[in-house]
Backbone bond lengths (Angstrom), bond angles and torsions (degrees), N, CA, C in turn:
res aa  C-N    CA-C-N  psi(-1)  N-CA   C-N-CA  omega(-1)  CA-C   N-CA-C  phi
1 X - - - 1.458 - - 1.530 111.32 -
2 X 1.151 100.07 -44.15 1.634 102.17 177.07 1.701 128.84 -58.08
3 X 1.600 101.69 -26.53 1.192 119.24 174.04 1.575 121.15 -82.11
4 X 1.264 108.46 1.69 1.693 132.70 -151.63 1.595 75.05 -120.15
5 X 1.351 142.42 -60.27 0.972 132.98 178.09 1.567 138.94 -60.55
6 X 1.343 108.75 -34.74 1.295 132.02 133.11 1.222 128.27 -41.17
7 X 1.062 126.99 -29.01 1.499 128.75 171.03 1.432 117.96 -75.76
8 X 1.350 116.31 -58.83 1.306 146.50 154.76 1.724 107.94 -35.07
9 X 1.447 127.62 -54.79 1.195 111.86 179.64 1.713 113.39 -63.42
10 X 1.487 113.31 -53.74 0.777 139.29 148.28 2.058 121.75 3.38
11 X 1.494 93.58 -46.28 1.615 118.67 -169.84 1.377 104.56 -90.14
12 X 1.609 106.69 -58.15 1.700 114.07 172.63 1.324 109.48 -54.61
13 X 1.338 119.71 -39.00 2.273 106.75 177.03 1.535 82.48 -71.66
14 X 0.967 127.71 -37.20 1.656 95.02 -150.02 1.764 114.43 -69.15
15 X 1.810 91.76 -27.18 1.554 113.24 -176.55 1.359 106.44 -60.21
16 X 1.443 107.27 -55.12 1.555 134.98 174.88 1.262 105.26 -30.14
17 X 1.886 119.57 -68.20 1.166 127.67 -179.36 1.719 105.78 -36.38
18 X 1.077 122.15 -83.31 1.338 135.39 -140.92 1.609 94.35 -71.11
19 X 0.957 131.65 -16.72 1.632 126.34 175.77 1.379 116.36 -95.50
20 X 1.738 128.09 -20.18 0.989 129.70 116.60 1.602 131.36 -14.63
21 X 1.562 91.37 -68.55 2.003 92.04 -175.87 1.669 109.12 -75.91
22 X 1.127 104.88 -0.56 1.631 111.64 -164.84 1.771 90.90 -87.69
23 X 1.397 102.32 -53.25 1.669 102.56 178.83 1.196 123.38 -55.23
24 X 1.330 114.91 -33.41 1.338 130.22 -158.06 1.845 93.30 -93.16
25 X 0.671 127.02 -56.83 1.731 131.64 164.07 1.335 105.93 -32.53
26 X 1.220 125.60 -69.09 1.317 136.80 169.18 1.557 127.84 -35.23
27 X 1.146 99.74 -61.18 1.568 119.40 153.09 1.801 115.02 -28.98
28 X 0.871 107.90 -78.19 1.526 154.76 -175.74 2.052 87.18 -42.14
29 X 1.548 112.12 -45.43 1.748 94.70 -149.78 1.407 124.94 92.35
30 X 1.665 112.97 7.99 1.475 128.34 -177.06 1.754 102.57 78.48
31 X 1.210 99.99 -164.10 1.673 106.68 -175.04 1.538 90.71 -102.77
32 X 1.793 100.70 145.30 1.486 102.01 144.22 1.839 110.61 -150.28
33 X 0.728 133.89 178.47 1.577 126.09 156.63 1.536 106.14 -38.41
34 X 1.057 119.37 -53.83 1.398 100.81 -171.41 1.692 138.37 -100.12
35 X 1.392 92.65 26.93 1.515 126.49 170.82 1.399 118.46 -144.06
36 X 1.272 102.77 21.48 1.637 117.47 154.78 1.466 114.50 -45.34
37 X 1.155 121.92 -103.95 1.666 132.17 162.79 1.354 73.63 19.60
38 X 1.917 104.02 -112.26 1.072 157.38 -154.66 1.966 95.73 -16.30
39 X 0.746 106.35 -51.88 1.888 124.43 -172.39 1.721 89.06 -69.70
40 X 0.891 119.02 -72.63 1.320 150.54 -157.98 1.839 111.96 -41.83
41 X 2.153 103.11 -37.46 1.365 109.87 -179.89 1.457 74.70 -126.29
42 X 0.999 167.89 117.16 1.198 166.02 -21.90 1.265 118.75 50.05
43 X 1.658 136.65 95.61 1.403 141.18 -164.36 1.276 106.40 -72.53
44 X 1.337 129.40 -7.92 1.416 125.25 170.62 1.516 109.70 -99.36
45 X 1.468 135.69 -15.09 1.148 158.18 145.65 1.565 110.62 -37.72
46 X 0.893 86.09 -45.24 1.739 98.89 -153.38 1.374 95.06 -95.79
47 X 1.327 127.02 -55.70 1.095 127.57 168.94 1.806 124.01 -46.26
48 X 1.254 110.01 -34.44 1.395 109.13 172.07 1.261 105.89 -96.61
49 X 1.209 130.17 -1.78 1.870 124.75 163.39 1.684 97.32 -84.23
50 X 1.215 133.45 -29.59 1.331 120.27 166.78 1.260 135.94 -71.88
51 X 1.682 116.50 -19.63 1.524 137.14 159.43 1.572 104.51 -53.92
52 X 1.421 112.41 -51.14 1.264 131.60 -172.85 1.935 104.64 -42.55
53 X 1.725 102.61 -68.59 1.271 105.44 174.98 1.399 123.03 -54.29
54 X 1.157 120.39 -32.44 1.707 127.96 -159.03 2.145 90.89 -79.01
55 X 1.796 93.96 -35.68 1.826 88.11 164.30 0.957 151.41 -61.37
56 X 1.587 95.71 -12.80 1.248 100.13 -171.79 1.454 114.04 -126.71
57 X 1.495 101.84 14.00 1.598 119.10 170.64 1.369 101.43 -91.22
58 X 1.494 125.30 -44.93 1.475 123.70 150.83 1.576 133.29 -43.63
59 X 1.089 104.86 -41.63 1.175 122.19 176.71 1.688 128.73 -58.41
60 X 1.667 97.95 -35.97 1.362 121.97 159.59 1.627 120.12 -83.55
61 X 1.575 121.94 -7.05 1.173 115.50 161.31 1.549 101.54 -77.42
62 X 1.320 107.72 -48.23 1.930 105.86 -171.52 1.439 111.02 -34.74
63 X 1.333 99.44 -62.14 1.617 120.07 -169.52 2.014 100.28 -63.89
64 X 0.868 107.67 -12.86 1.184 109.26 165.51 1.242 124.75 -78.40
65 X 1.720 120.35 -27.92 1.089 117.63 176.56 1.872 132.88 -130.75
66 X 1.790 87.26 8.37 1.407 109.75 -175.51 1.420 110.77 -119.47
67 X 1.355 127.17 153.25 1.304 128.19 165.46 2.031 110.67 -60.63
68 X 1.295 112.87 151.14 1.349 100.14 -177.06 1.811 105.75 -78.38
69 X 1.080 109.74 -34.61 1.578 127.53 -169.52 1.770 98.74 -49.07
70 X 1.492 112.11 -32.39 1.330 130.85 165.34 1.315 135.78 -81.02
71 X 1.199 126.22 -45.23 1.357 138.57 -176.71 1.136 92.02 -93.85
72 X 1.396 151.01 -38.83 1.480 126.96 -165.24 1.405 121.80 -73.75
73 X 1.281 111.59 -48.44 1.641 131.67 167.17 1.795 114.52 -27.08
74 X 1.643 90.48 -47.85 1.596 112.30 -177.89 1.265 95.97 -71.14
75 X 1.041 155.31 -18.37 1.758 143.18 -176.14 1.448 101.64 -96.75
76 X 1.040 110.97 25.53 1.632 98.79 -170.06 1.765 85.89 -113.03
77 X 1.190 133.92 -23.80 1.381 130.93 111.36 1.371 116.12 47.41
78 X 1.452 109.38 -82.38 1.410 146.85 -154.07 1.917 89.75 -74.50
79 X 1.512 114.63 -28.06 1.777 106.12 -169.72 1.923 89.50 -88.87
80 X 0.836 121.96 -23.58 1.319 122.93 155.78 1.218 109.99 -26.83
81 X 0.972 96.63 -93.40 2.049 125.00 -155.82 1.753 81.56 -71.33
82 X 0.961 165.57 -39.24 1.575 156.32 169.60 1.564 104.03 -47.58
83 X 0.833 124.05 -47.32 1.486 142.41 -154.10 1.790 100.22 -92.56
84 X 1.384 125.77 -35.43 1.045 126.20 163.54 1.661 126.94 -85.40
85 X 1.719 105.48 -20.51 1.622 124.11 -166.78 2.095 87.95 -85.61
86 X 1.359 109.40 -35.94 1.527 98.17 178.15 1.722 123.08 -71.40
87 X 1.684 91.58 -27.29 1.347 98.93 156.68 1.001 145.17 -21.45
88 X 1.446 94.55 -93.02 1.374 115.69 176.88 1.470 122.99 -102.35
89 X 1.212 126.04 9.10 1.581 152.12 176.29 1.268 107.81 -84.29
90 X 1.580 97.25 -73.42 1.761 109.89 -176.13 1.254 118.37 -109.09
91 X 1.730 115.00 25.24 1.622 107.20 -178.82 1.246 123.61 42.46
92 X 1.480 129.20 47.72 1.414 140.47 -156.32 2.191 84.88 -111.77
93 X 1.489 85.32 138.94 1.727 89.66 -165.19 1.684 83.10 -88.76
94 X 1.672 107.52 123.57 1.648 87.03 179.98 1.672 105.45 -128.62
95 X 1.499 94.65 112.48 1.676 109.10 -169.29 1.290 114.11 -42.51
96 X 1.808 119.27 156.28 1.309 116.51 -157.25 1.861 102.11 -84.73
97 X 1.373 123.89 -3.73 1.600 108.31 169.99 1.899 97.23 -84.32
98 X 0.673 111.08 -25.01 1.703 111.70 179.35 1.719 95.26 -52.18
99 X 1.212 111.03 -65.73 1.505 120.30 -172.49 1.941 110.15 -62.08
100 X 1.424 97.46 -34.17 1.419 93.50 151.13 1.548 155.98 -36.85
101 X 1.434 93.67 -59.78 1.149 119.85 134.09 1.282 151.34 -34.10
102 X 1.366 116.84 -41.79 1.572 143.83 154.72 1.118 110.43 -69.02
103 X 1.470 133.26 -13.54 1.149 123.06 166.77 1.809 117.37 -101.26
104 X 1.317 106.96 -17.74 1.321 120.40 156.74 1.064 110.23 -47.58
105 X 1.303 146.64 -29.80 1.597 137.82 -93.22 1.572 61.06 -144.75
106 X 1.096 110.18 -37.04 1.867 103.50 -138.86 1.322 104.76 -97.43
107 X 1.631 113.62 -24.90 1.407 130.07 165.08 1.319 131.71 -57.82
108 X 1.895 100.16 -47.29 1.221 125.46 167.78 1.561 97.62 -42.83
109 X 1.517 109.95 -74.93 1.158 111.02 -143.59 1.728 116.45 -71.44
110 X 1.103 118.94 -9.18 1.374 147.01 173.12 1.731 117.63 -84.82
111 X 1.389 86.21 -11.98 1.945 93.74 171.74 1.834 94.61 -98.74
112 X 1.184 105.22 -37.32 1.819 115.11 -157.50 1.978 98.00 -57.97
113 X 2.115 96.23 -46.69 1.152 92.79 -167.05 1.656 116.98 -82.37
114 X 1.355 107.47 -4.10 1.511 109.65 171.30 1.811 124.60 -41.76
115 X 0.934 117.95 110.51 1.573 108.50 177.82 1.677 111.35 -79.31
Protein backbone atom coordinates (compact mmCIF):
# COMPACT_ATOMS: atom_id res chain seq x y z
CA UNK A 1 0.00 0.00 0.00
CA UNK A 2 2.65 2.26 0.77
CA UNK A 3 4.21 1.76 -2.54
CA UNK A 4 0.68 2.41 -4.17
CA UNK A 5 1.06 5.63 -2.42
CA UNK A 6 4.25 6.42 -3.70
CA UNK A 7 3.21 5.95 -6.98
CA UNK A 8 0.35 8.20 -6.74
CA UNK A 9 2.45 11.02 -5.16
CA UNK A 10 4.78 10.46 -7.60
CA UNK A 11 1.79 11.13 -10.49
CA UNK A 12 0.46 14.41 -8.77
CA UNK A 13 4.33 16.12 -9.14
CA UNK A 14 4.44 14.78 -12.32
CA UNK A 15 0.76 16.21 -13.16
CA UNK A 16 1.78 19.24 -11.11
CA UNK A 17 4.90 19.56 -13.27
CA UNK A 18 3.36 19.89 -16.63
CA UNK A 19 0.52 22.37 -15.61
CA UNK A 20 3.12 24.37 -14.14
CA UNK A 21 5.00 24.38 -17.63
CA UNK A 22 1.62 24.77 -19.28
CA UNK A 23 1.15 28.14 -17.23
CA UNK A 24 4.34 29.24 -17.58
CA UNK A 25 4.25 28.74 -21.56
CA UNK A 26 1.18 30.54 -21.55
CA UNK A 27 2.44 33.30 -19.68
CA UNK A 28 5.42 33.51 -21.80
CA UNK A 29 3.26 33.77 -25.51
CA UNK A 30 4.49 30.03 -26.09
CA UNK A 31 8.23 29.47 -26.95
CA UNK A 32 10.12 31.16 -29.64
CA UNK A 33 13.85 32.11 -30.13
CA UNK A 34 13.16 35.22 -28.92
CA UNK A 35 11.52 34.48 -25.63
CA UNK A 36 13.80 31.78 -24.88
CA UNK A 37 15.63 33.42 -21.84
CA UNK A 38 12.35 34.64 -20.79
CA UNK A 39 10.58 30.86 -20.80
CA UNK A 40 13.72 29.45 -19.84
CA UNK A 41 14.05 31.42 -16.01
CA UNK A 42 10.47 31.52 -15.77
CA UNK A 43 9.40 30.77 -11.93
CA UNK A 44 6.65 28.68 -13.10
CA UNK A 45 9.17 26.91 -15.48
CA UNK A 46 11.41 26.32 -13.04
CA UNK A 47 9.14 25.48 -10.59
CA UNK A 48 7.66 22.60 -12.58
CA UNK A 49 11.29 21.44 -13.67
CA UNK A 50 11.75 21.09 -9.86
CA UNK A 51 8.46 18.92 -9.34
CA UNK A 52 10.05 17.05 -12.15
CA UNK A 53 13.26 16.22 -9.95
CA UNK A 54 11.53 15.65 -6.57
CA UNK A 55 9.66 12.77 -9.25
CA UNK A 56 11.98 11.21 -9.97
CA UNK A 57 13.78 10.98 -6.61
CA UNK A 58 10.45 9.29 -5.71
CA UNK A 59 10.30 7.52 -8.48
CA UNK A 60 13.63 5.81 -7.68
CA UNK A 61 12.31 4.89 -4.23
CA UNK A 62 9.26 3.03 -6.13
CA UNK A 63 11.55 1.25 -8.39
CA UNK A 64 13.30 0.44 -5.41
CA UNK A 65 10.64 -1.38 -4.04
CA UNK A 66 8.17 -2.45 -6.81
CA UNK A 67 8.37 -4.61 -9.80
CA UNK A 68 8.47 -2.24 -12.96
CA UNK A 69 5.85 -4.48 -14.91
CA UNK A 70 3.79 -2.99 -11.81
CA UNK A 71 4.60 0.38 -10.91
CA UNK A 72 4.93 1.62 -14.38
CA UNK A 73 1.44 0.88 -15.76
CA UNK A 74 0.29 2.82 -12.48
CA UNK A 75 1.96 6.17 -13.67
CA UNK A 76 0.12 6.19 -16.60
CA UNK A 77 -2.19 7.65 -13.91
CA UNK A 78 -0.62 10.93 -14.50
CA UNK A 79 -2.66 10.97 -18.44
CA UNK A 80 -5.59 10.88 -16.16
CA UNK A 81 -5.16 13.78 -14.00
CA UNK A 82 -3.68 15.79 -17.42
CA UNK A 83 -6.78 15.15 -19.14
CA UNK A 84 -8.88 16.33 -16.20
CA UNK A 85 -6.17 19.36 -15.00
CA UNK A 86 -6.90 20.77 -18.85
CA UNK A 87 -10.34 20.48 -17.95
CA UNK A 88 -10.97 22.15 -15.44
CA UNK A 89 -7.59 24.21 -15.16
CA UNK A 90 -7.52 25.43 -18.69
CA UNK A 91 -11.15 25.00 -19.87
CA UNK A 92 -9.75 22.77 -22.64
CA UNK A 93 -13.07 21.34 -24.55
CA UNK A 94 -12.06 17.62 -24.19
CA UNK A 95 -13.97 15.42 -26.78
CA UNK A 96 -15.96 12.46 -25.56
CA UNK A 97 -13.40 9.59 -27.29
CA UNK A 98 -10.60 11.53 -25.41
CA UNK A 99 -12.65 10.80 -22.19
CA UNK A 100 -12.93 7.40 -23.58
CA UNK A 101 -9.83 6.84 -23.35
CA UNK A 102 -9.48 7.98 -19.75
CA UNK A 103 -11.48 5.39 -18.98
CA UNK A 104 -9.30 2.89 -20.77
CA UNK A 105 -6.62 4.37 -18.88
CA UNK A 106 -8.54 3.62 -15.79
CA UNK A 107 -9.41 0.01 -16.68
CA UNK A 108 -6.00 -0.66 -17.75
CA UNK A 109 -4.76 0.47 -14.72
CA UNK A 110 -7.22 -1.32 -12.41
CA UNK A 111 -6.48 -4.71 -14.23
CA UNK A 112 -2.44 -3.96 -13.75
CA UNK A 113 -3.18 -3.34 -9.96
CA UNK A 114 -5.26 -6.50 -9.45
CA UNK A 115 -3.25 -9.07 -7.42
Amino acid sequence: MKTVLLILFNVVLLTSGQILWKMGLERAGGISVENMTRVIFSPLILAGLALYVVATVVWFVVLSRADLSFAYPLQSTAYVLGVIAAWLIFKEIVPPTRWLGVAVIIAGVALVSYK
